[in-house]
C-alpha positions as CSV (number, residue, x, y, z in Angstrom):
1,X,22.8,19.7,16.1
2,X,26.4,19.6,14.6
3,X,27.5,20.0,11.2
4,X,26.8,16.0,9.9
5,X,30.2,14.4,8.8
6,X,29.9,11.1,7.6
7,X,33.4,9.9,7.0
8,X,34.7,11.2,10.5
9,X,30.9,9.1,12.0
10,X,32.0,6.5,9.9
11,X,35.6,6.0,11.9
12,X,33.5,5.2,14.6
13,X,31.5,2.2,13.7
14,X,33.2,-1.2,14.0
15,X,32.9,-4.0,11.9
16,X,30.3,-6.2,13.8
17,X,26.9,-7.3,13.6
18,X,24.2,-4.8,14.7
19,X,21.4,-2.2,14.2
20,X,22.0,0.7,13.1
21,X,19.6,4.2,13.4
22,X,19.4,7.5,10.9
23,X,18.3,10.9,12.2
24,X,17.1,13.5,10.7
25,X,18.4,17.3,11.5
26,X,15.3,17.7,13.6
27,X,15.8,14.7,16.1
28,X,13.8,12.4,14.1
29,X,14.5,8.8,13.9
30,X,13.9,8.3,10.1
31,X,15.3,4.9,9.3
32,X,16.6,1.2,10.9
33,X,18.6,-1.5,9.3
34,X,20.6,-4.5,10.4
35,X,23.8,-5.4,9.4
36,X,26.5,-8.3,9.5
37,X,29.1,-5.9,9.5
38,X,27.6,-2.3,10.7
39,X,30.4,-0.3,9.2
40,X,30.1,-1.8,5.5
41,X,26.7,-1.4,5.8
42,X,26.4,1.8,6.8
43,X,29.4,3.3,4.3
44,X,27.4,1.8,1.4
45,X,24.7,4.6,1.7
46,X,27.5,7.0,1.4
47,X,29.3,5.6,-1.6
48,X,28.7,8.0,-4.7
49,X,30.0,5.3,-6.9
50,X,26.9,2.6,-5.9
51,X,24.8,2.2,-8.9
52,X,22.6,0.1,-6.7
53,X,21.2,3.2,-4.6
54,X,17.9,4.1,-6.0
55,X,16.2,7.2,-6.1
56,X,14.3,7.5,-2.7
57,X,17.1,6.1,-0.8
58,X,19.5,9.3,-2.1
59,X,16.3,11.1,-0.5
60,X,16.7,9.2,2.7
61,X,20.6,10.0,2.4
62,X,20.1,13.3,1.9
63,X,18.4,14.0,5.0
64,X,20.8,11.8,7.8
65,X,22.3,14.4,10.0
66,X,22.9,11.7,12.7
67,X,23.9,7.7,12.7
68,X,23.6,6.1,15.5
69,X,24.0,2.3,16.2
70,X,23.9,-0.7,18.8
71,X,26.3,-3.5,18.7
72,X,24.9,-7.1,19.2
73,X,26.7,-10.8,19.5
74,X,25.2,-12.2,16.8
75,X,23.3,-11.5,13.2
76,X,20.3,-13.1,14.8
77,X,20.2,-11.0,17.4
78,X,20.4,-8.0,14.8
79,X,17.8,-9.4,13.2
80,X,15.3,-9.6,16.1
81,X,16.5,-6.3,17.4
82,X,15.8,-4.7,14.1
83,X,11.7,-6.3,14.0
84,X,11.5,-4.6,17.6
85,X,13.1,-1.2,16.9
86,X,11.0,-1.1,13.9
87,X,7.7,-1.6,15.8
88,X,7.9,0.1,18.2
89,X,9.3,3.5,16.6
90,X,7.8,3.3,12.9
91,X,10.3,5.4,10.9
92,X,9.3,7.3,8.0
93,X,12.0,5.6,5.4
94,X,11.2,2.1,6.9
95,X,8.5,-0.5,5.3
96,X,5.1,0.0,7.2
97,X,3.2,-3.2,8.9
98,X,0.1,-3.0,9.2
99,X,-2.8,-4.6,11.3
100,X,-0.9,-4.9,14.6
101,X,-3.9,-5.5,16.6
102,X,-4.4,-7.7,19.4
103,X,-5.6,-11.6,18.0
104,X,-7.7,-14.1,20.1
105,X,-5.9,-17.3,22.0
106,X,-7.3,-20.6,23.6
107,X,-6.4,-20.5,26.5
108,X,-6.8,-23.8,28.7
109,X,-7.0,-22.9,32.4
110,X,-3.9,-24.3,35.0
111,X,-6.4,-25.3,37.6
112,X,-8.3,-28.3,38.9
113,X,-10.9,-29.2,36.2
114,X,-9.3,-26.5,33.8
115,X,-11.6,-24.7,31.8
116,X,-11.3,-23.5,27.9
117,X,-12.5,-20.2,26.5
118,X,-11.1,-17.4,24.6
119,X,-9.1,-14.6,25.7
120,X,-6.7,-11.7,23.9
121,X,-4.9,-11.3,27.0
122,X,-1.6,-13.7,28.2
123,X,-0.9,-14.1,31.8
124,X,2.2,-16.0,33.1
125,X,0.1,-18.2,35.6
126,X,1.2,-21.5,34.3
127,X,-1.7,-22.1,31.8
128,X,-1.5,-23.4,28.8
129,X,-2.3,-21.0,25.2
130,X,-2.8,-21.7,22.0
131,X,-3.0,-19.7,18.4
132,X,-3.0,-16.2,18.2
133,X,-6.2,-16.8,15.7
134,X,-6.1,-14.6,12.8
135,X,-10.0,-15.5,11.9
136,X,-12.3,-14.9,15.0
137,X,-14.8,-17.1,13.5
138,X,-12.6,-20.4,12.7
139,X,-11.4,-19.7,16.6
140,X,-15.1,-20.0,17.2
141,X,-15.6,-22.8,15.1
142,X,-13.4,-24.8,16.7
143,X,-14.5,-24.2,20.4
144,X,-17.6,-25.0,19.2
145,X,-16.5,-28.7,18.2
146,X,-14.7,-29.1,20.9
147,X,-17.9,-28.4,23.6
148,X,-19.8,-30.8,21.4
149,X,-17.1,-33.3,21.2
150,X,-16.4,-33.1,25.4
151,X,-19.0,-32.3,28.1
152,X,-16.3,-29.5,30.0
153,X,-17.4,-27.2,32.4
154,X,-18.0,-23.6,32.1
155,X,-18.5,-22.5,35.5
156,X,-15.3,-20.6,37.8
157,X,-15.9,-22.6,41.0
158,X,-12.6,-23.2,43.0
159,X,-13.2,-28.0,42.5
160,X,-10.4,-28.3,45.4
161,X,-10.8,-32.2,46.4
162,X,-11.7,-30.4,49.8
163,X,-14.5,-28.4,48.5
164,X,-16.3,-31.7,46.6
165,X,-15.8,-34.2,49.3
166,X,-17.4,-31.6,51.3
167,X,-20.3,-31.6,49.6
168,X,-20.3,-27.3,48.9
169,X,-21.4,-27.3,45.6
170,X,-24.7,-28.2,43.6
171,X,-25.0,-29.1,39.3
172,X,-26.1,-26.3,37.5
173,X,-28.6,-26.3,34.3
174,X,-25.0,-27.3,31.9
175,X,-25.4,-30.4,33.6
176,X,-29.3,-30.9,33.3
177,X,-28.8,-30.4,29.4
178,X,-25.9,-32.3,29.2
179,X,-23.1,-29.5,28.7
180,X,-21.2,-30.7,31.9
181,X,-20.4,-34.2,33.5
182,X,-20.7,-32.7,37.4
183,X,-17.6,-32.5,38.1
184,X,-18.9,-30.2,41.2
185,X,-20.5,-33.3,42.7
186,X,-17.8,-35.8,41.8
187,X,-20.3,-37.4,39.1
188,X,-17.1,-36.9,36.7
189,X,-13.3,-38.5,38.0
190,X,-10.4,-36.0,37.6
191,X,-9.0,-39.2,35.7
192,X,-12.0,-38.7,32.7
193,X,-11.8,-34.8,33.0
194,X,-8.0,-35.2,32.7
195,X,-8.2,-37.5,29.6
196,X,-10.5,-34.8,27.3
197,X,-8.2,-32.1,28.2
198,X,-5.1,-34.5,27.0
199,X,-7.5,-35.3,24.1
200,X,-8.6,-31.2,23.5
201,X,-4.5,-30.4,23.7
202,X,-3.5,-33.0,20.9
203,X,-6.7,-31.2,18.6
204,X,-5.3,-27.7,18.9
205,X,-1.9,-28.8,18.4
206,X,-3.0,-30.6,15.3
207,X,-2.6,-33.7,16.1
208,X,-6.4,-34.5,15.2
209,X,-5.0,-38.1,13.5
210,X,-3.8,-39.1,16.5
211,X,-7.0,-38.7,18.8
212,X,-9.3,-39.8,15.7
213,X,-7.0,-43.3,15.9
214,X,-7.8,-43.6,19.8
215,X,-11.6,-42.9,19.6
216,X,-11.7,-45.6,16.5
217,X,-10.2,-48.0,19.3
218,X,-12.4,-47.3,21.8
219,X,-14.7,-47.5,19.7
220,X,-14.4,-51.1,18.4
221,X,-14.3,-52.5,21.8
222,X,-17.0,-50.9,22.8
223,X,-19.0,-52.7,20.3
224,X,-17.0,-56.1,21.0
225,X,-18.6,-55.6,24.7
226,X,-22.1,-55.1,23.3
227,X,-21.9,-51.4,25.6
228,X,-23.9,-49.9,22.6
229,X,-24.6,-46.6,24.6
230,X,-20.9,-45.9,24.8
231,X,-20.5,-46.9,21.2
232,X,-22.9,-44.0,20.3
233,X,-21.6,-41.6,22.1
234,X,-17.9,-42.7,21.0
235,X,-19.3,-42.8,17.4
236,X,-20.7,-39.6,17.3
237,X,-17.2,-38.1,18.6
238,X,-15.5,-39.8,15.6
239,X,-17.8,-38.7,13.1
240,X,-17.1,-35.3,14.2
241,X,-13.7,-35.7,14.5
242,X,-13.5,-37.4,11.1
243,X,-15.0,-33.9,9.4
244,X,-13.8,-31.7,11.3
245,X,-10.4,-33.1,10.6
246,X,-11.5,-33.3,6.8
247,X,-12.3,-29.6,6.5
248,X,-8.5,-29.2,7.4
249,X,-6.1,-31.7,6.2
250,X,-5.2,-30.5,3.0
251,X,-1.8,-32.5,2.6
252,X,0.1,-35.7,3.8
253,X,-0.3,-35.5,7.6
254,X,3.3,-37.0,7.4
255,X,4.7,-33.1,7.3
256,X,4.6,-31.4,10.9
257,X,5.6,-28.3,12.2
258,X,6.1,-26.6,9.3
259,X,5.8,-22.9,8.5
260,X,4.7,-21.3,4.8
261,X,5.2,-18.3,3.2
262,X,4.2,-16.9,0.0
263,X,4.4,-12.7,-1.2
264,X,2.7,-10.9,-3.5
265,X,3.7,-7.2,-4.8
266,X,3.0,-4.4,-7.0
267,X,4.5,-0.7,-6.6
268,X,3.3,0.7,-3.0
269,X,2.3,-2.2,-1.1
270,X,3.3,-6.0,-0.5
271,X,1.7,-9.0,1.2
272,X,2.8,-11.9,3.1
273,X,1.0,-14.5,4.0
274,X,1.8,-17.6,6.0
275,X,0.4,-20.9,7.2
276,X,1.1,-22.4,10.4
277,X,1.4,-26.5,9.7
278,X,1.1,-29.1,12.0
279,X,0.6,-33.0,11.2
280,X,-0.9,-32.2,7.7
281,X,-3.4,-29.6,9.2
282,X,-3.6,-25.7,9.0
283,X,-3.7,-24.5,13.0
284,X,-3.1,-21.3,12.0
285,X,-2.9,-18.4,9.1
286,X,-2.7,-14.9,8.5
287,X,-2.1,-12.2,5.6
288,X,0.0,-9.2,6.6
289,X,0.1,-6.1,4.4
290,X,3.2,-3.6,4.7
291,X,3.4,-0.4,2.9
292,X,6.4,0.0,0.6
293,X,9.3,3.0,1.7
294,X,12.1,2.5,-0.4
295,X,11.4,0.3,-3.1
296,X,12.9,-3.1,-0.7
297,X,13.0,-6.2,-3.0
298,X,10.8,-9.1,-2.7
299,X,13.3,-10.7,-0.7
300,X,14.1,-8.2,1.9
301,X,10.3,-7.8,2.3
302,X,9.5,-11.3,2.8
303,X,13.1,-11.9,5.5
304,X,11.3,-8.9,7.3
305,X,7.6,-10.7,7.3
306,X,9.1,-14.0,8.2
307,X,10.8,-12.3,11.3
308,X,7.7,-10.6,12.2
309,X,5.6,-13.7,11.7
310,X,7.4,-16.0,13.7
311,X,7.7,-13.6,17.0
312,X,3.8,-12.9,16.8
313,X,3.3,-16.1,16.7
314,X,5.9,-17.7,18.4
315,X,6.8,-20.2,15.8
316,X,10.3,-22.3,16.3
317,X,9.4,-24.6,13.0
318,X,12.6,-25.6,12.1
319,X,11.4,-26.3,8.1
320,X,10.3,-22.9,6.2
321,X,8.5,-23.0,2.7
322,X,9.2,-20.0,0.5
323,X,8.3,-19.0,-3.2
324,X,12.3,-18.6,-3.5
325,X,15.8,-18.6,-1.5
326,X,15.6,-15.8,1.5
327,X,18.8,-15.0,3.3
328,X,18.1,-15.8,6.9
329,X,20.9,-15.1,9.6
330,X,19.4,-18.4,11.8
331,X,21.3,-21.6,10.6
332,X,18.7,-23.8,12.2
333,X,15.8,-22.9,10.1
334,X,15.9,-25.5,6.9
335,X,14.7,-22.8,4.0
336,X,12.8,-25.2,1.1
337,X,11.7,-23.9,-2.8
338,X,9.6,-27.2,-3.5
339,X,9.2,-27.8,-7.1
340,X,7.0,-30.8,-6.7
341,X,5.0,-32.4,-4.2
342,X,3.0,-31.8,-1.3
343,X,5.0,-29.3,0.0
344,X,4.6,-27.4,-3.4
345,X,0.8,-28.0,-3.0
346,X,1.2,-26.0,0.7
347,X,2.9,-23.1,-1.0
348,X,0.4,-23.0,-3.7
349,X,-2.3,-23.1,-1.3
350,X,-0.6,-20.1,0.8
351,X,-0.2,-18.0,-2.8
352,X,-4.0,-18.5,-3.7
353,X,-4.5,-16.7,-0.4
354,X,-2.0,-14.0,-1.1
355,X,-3.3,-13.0,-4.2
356,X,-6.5,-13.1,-3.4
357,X,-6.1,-10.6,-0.4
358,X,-4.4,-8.3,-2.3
359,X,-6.3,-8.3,-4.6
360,X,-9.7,-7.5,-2.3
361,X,-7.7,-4.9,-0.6
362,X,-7.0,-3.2,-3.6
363,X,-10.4,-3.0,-4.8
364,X,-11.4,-1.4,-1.1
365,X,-8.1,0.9,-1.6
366,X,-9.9,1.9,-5.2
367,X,-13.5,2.3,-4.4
368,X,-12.2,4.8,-1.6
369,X,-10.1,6.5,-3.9
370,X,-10.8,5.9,-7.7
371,X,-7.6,7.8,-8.7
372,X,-6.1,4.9,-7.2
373,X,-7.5,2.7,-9.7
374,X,-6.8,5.1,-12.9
375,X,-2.9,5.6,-11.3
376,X,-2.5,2.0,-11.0
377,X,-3.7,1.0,-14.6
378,X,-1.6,4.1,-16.2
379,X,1.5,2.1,-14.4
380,X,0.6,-0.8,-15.4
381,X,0.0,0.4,-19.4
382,X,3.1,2.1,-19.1
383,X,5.3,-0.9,-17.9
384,X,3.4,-3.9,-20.9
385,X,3.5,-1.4,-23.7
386,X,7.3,0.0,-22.7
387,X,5.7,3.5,-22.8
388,X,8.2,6.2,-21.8
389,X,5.4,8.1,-20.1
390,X,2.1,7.6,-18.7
391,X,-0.8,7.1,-21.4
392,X,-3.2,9.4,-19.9
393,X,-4.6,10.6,-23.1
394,X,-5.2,7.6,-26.1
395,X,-6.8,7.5,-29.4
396,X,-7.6,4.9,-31.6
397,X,-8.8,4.7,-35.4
398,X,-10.9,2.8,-37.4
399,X,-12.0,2.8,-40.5
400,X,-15.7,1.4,-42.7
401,X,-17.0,1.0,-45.8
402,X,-19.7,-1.4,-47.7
403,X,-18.2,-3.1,-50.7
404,X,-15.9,-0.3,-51.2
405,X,-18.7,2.4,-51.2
406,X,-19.0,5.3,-48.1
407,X,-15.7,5.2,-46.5
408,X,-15.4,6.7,-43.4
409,X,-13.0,6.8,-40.2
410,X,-14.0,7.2,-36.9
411,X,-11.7,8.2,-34.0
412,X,-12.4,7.8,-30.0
413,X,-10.1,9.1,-27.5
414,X,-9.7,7.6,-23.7
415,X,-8.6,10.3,-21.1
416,X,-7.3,8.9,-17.9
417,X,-8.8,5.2,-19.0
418,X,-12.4,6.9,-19.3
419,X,-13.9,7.3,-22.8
420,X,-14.1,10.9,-23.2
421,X,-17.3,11.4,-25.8
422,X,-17.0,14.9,-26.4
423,X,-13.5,14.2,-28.3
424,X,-14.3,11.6,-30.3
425,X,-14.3,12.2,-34.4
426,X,-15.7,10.6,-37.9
427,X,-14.1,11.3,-41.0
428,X,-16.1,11.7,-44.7
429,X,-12.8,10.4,-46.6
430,X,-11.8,13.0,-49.1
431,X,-8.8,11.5,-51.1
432,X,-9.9,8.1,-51.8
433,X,-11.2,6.8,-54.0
434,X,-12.4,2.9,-54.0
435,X,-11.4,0.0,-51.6
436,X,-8.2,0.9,-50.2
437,X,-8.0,0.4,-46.2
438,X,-4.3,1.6,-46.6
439,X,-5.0,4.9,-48.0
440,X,-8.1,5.6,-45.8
441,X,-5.9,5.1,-42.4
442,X,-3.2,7.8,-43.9
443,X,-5.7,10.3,-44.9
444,X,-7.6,10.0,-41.5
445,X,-4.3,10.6,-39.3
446,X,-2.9,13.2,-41.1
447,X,-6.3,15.4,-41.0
448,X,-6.3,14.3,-37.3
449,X,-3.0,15.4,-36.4
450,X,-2.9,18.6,-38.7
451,X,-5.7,19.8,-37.3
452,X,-4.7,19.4,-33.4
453,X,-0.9,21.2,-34.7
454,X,-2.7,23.9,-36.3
455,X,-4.9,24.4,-33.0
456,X,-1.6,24.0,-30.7
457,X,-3.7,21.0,-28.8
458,X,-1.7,18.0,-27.0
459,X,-0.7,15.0,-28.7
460,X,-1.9,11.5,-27.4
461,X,0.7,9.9,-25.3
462,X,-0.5,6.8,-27.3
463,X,-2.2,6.6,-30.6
464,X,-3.4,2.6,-31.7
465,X,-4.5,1.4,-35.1
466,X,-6.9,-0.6,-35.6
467,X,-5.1,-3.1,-37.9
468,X,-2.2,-5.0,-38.6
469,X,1.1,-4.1,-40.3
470,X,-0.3,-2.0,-43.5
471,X,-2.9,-0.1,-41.1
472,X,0.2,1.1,-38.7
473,X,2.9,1.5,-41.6
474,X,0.1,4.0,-43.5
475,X,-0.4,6.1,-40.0
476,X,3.3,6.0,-39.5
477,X,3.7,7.8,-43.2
478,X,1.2,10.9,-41.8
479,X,3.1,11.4,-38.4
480,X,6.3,11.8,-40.3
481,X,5.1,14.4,-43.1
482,X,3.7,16.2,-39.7
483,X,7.2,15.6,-38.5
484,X,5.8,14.1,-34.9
485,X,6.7,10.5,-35.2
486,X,8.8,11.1,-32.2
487,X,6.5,12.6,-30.4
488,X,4.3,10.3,-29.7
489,X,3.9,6.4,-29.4
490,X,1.5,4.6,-31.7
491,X,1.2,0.4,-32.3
492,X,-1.2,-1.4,-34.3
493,X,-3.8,-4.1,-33.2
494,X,-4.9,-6.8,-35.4
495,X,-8.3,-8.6,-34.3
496,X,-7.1,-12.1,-35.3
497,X,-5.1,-13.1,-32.2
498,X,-4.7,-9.5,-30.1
499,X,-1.3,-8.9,-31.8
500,X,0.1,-6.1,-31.3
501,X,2.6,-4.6,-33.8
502,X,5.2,-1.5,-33.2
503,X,7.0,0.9,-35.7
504,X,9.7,-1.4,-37.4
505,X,9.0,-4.8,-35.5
506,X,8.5,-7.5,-37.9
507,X,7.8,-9.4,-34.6
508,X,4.1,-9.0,-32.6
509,X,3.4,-8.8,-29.1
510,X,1.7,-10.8,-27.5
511,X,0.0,-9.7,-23.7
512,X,-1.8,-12.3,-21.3
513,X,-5.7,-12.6,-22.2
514,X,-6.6,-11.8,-18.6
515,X,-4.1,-8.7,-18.7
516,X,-6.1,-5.2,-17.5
517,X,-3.9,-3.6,-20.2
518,X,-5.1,-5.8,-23.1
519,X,-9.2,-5.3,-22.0
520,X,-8.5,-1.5,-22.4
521,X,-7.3,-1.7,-25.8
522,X,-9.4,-3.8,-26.6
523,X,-12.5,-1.3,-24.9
524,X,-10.9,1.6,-27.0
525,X,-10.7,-0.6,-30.0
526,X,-14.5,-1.7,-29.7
527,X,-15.7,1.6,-29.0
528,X,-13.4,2.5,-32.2
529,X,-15.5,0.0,-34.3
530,X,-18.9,1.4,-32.7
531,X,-18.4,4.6,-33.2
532,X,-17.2,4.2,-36.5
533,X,-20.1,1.8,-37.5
534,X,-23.0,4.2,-36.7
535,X,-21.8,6.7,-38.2
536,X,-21.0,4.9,-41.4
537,X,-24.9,3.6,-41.4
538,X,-25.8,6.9,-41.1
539,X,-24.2,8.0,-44.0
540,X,-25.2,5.3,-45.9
541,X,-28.9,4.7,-45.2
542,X,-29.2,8.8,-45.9
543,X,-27.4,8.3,-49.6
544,X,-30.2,5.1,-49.9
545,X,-33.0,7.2,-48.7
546,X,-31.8,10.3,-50.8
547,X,-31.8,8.2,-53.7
548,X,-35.3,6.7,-53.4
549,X,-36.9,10.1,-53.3
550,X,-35.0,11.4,-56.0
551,X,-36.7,9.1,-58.2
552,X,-40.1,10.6,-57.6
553,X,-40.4,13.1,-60.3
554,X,-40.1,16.8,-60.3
555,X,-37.9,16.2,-56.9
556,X,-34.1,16.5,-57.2
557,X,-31.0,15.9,-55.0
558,X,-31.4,19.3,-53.1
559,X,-35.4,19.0,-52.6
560,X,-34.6,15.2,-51.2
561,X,-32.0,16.5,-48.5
562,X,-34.5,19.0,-47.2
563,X,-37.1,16.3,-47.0
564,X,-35.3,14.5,-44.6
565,X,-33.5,16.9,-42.5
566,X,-37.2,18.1,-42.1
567,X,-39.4,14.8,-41.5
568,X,-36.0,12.8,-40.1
569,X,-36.7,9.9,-42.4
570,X,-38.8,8.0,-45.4
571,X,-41.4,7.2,-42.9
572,X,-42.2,9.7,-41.8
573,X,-42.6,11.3,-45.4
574,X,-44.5,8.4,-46.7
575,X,-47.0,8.9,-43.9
576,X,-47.3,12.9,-43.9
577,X,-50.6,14.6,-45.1
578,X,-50.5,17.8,-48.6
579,X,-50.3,20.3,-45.8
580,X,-47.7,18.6,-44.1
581,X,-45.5,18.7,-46.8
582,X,-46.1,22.1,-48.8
583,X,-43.9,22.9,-45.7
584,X,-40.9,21.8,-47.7
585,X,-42.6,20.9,-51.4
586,X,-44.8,23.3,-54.4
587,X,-48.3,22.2,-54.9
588,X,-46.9,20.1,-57.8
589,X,-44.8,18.4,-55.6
590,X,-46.1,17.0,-52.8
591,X,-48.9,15.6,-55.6
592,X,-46.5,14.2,-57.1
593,X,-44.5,12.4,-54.3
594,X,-48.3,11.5,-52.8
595,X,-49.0,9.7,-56.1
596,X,-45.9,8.0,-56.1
597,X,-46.1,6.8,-53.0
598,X,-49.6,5.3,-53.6
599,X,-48.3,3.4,-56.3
């Protein structure tokens, strides 16, 4: 391949609406785009000055040996060009759809006596199709209404007038159960058939309200006429009718032919999902999921969804709801942002089912790969806290004491989100003397920190204190006599109301209850308080213990410790035989503590 020169490429593309193509220096179509004007388009990449090109589309740059492009009359036709190209080559830089599999249709048969059933497969012989189905089962569902609803038949004879005047075929067992009318045999008119086809059509289009209205007529002079057979079987229609009509109306059945989209993002994936709207009713719905290339905006993800949505499905809705304004080359489509209303209900309703896909393919995405999970919270710490880096390795203090008596400090660290046991620390405070929480915290990070300079370990991306503003000012002091304030990010957590408080921000931060980021601080703050607790109770219950046995006579501090880092604790002591404890004790001794405990 030649030498790639853009400007000279550049001469030749015009200034009209089109697709253009990027290859690589191996031949390889890497990227597609549309444009209202291909050449201003295209020169943007190529512009040094634009501050808007990120950081993987200078790596798509950077590989473009070749630009190549296909001129069309109109920005629709880019548009749809574009959705083609992009399916049917699936370049490297371009956003990935997935689930491009083939989806069910109703099909209703162009014949005599048509038949319904199911099929994946479209052929141009006049019959009439309707969906695709994105759910198999509410596909299902709604076949199985409609065979309990109408008696159709099921069978692939060839009902020519000819052949049933001529008396050629016989009822089957369908019709001995009820299934089927008999066409076959002329026991059904083409008249009747025709009408529950008409009836079946205005159903799948969703115009259930419409047929419910007609069997409710039917129904009432039925009754009028005393013809109480045909008023059961026109009741039990309605009833139907009514709930299956129930199950999907979910707004005012004034809104028809209207199409829904909602998106929902984080950093490698997005999804779209959309609701097809007829008469009030849901005919149709579907969740796509594309794979993130170049870091493309909401809105460019959800123009390229919409596009995709509407040719797979074969939707000319005129009326679009969106979560916000999408710029659309098609002047007849009406784009709407409702604010209030039903139509805000619809887009609410398509946004519950967004979120909750993504958030069920994420969790299969994680339990495949847990390092998924771990990179994902990392971001998402990274981004709430306003870390510089990710916090792959945490710590978090704490501090105890009873009435001002046996303070200690207990540090746990997290590695990767995980609690990582084998690094966690307690503190006998040396320095301080009395109730001060203050003090405590400074003494406990300075020995902390010393300690991992001295032994050239790595600092904590992230170091939290559990406290308020006096806790985090009194850590602050220790990291800058170490002289690593800089180093390394630390904010202050105070139980009350989850505030958190940063270095020289009278103000507190507040994260959403619910947020991931907030349940791991508080986990490592709870573990913090654990920790920090049983070790605290050990210490004290041993000074307690010590100082009951020191009040047996003839046994001192020294003689107490050894007791009980022998028997464990007073119990066991109390119920120990002579022999047992001349282990440890004189004769004199362990007379004198048996005595004692008697008493």
């Amino acid at each position: 391949m030649k030498k790639f020169d853009y400007r000279s490429d550049l001469k030749n593309i015009p200034q009209k609406p089109g697709v253009y193509q990027f290859w690589s220096e191996s031949e390889e179509l890497i990227y597609i785009g549309k444009a209202k004007n291909l050449k201003n388009r295209v020169s943007s990449y190529f512009n040094k000055d634009n501050y808007r090109i990120n950081a993987k589309t200078r790596v798509l740059v950077s590989k473009v040996k070749k630009v190549t492009f296909t001129i069309v009359d109109t920005e629709i036709d880019a548009w749809l060009l574009e959705n083609s190209l992009i399916k049917k080559h699936q370049p490297r830089y371009n956003i990935l759809l997935k689930d491009d599999k083939t989806y069910p249709w109703i099909i209703i048969k162009n014949e005599k006596f048509p038949r319904i059933f199911w099929t994946r497969k479209i052929i141009k012989d006049g019959s009439t199709y309707f969906g695709p189905y994105a759910s198999v089962g509410m596909m299902h569902t709604i076949l199985g209404m409609i065979k309990e609803i109408y008696p159709l038949r099921t069978c692939s004879l060839p009902l020519s007038l000819e052949n049933i005047n001529a008396g050629k075929f016989r009822v089957c067992l369908e019709y001995q159960i009820g299934n089927c009318k008999g066409p076959c045999q002329a026991f059904q008119k083409e008249e009747d058939y025709d009408q529950s086809i008409s009836e079946i059509k205005d159903i799948l289009n969703g115009k259930t309200g419409a047929v419910i209205k007609r069997l409710r007529n039917q129904l009432d002079a039925s009754v009028a006429e005393l013809n109480f057979e045909l008023s059961h079987r026109l009741k039990s229609k309605y009833d139907l009718l009514a709930l299956y009509q129930s199950k999907s109306t979910i707004v005012n059945s004034s809104i028809t032919d209207v199409d829904v989209f909602s998106i929902a993002t984080d950093e490698k994936h997005a999804f779209v999902n959309f609701l097809k709207v007829m008469n009030g009713t849901v005919i149709q719905t579907q969740t796509l999921e594309m794979k993130k290339r170049l870091d493309e905006t909401d809105e460019e993800l959800l123009s390229i969804a919409i596009t995709e949505f509407r040719t797979r499905f074969d939707s000319h809705s005129k009326e679009i709801i969106v979560p916000f304004d999408v710029d659309l080359p098609d002047s007849g489509i009406k784009f709407i942002v409702p604010k209030l209303g039903e139509k805000k209900k619809l887009l609410e309703l398509s946004q519950k089912n967004v979120i909750f896909f993504k958030r069920e393919k994420l969790d299969q995405y994680e339990k495949l790969n847990p390092e998924l999970r771990t990179d994902r919270l990392l971001e998402q710490m990274k981004k709430d806290l306003r870390l510089n880096q990710l916090p792959r390795h945490i710590e978090c203090f704490d501090n105890s004491n009873f009435q001002g008596k046996f303070p200690v400090s207990a540090i746990v660290v997290f590695k990767d989100t995980k609690p990582s046991k084998k690094d966690y620390r307690h503190f006998n405070v040396k320095t301080v003397e009395g109730p001060d929480d203050f003090a405590t915290m400074e003494e406990a990070v300075f020995r902390r920190y010393r300690r991992m300079l001295d032994e050239k370990e790595t600092l904590p991306q992230l170091i939290i204190i559990d406290g308020g503003k006096g806790q985090l000012s009194s850590a602050i002091k220790s990291l800058k006599k170490l002289g690593i304030e800089k180093d390394v990010t630390i904010i202050g957590i105070a139980k009350r109301l989850e505030e958190l408080y940063y270095p020289g921000d009278q103000y507190p931060m507040y994260l959403d209850k619910k947020s991931e980021t907030l349940k791991i601080i508080q986990q490592l703050r709870d573990e913090a308080h654990r920790f920090g607790i049983t070790f605290h109770r050990k210490i004290r219950n041993k000074a307690t213990l010590e100082s009951e046995l020191e009040r047996v006579p003839g046994i001192g501090r020294t003689t107490a410790e050894k007791l009980l880092r022998h028997f464990k604790s007073v119990k066991k002591i109390r119920e120990s035989k002579e022999v047992e404890l001349l282990a440890v004790l004189n004769k004199s001794q362990a007379v004198s503590l048996l005595n004692y405990f008697k008493q």
